[in-house]
C-alpha positions as CSV (number, residue, x, y, z in Angstrom):
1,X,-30.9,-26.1,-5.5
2,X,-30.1,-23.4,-3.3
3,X,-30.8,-20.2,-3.8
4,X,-28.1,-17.1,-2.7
5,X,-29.1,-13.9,-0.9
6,X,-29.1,-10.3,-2.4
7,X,-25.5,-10.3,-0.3
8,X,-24.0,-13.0,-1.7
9,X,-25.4,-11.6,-5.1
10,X,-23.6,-8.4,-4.6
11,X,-20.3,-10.4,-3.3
12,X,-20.0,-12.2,-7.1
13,X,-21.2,-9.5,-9.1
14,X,-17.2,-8.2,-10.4
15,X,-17.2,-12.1,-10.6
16,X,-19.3,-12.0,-13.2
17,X,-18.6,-8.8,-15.2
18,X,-14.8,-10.5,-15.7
19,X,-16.0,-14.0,-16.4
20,X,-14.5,-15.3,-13.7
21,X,-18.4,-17.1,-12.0
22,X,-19.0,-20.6,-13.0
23,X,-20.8,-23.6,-12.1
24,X,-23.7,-23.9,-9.9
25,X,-23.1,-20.3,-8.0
26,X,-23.3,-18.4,-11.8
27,X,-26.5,-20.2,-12.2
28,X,-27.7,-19.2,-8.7
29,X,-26.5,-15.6,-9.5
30,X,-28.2,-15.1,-12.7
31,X,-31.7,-16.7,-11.1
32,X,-31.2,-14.1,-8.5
33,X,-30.3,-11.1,-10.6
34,X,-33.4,-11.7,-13.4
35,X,-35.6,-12.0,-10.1
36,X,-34.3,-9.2,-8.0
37,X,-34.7,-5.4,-9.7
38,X,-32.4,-4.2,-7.0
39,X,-29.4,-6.3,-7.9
40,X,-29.7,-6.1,-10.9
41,X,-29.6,-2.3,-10.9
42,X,-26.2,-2.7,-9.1
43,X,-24.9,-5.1,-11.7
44,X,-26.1,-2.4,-14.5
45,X,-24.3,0.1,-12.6
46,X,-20.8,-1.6,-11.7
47,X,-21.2,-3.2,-15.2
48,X,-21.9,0.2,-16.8
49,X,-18.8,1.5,-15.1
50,X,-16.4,-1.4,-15.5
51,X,-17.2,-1.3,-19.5
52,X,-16.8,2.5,-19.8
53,X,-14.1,2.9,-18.6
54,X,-12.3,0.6,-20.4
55,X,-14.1,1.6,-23.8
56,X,-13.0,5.6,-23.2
57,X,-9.7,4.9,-23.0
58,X,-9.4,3.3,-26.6
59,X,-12.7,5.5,-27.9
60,X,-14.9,3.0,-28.7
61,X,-19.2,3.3,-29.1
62,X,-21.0,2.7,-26.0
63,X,-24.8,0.7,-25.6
64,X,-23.9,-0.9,-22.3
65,X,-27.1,-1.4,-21.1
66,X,-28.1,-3.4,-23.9
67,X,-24.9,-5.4,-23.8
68,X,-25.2,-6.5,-20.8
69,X,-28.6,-7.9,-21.0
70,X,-27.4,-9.8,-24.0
71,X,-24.2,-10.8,-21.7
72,X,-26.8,-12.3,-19.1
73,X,-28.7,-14.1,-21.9
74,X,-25.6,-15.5,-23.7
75,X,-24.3,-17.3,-20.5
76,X,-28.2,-18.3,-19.6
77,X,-28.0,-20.4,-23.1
78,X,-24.6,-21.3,-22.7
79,X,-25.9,-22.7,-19.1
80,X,-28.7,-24.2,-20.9
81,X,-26.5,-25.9,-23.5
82,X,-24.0,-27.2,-20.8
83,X,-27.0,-29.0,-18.7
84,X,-28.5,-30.4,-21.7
85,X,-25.5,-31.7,-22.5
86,X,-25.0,-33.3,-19.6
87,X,-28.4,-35.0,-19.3
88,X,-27.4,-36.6,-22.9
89,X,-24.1,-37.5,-21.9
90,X,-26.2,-39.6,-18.9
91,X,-28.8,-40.6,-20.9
92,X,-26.3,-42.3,-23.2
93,X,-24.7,-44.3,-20.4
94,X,-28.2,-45.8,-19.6
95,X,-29.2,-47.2,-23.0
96,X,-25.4,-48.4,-23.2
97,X,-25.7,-49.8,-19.7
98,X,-29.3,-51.5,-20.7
99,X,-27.7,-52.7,-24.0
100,X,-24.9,-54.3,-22.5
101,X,-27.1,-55.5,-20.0
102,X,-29.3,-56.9,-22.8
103,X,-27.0,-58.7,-24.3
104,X,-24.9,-60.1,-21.8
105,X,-28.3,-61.6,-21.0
106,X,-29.0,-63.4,-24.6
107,X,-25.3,-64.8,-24.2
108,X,-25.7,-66.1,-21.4
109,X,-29.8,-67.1,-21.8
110,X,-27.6,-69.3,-25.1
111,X,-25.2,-70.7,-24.2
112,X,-27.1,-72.1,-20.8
113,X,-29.8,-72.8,-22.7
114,X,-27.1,-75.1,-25.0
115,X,-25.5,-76.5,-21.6
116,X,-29.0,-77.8,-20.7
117,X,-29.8,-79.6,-23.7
């Protein structure tokens, strides 16, 4: 897996406070965000921003800071879920492989066994 750059961190950041990252660089992004204090400050800031702005207008209550920690967990588990998913998804298609494997091997180990007889 690669791993993206304070840069490239900074680049995706608006990315992620509309939902708009996915995939393989929103995992990259959140690694590098939990690891980096300096980005992460910038994502509390433009986040912060971003959220305020939006709640003024229509007078809503404002704990930003903790919502966006929750925001970074909620897609971390959603993530999670996603890849776990997938691994079971693959897991299935082996044992269905191996059980059609299985017995397309007893057919055949009976009915050549009858032939030979």
């Amino acid at each position: 897996m690669e791993y993206i750059d304070c840069a490239a961190c900074e680049q995706n950041m608006n990315a992620f406070i509309e939902n708009r990252l996915v995939g393989e660089m929103l995992w990259q992004f959140l690694t590098h965000v939990e690891s980096c204090p300096e980005c992460f400050e910038e994502l509390e800031i433009r986040y912060l921003i971003a959220e305020a702005l939006g709640r003024l207008e229509n007078g809503e209550a404002i704990n930003l800071r903790s919502e966006l920690s929750q925001k970074i967990k909620a897609t971390k588990r959603a993530m999670y879920l996603h890849y776990f998913n997938d691994d079971v998804l693959r897991i299935t298609e082996i044992l269905s492989m191996i059980i059609v494997i299985y017995e397309a091997y007893g057919f055949l180990s009976g009915f050549f066994g009858f032939l030979i007889r």
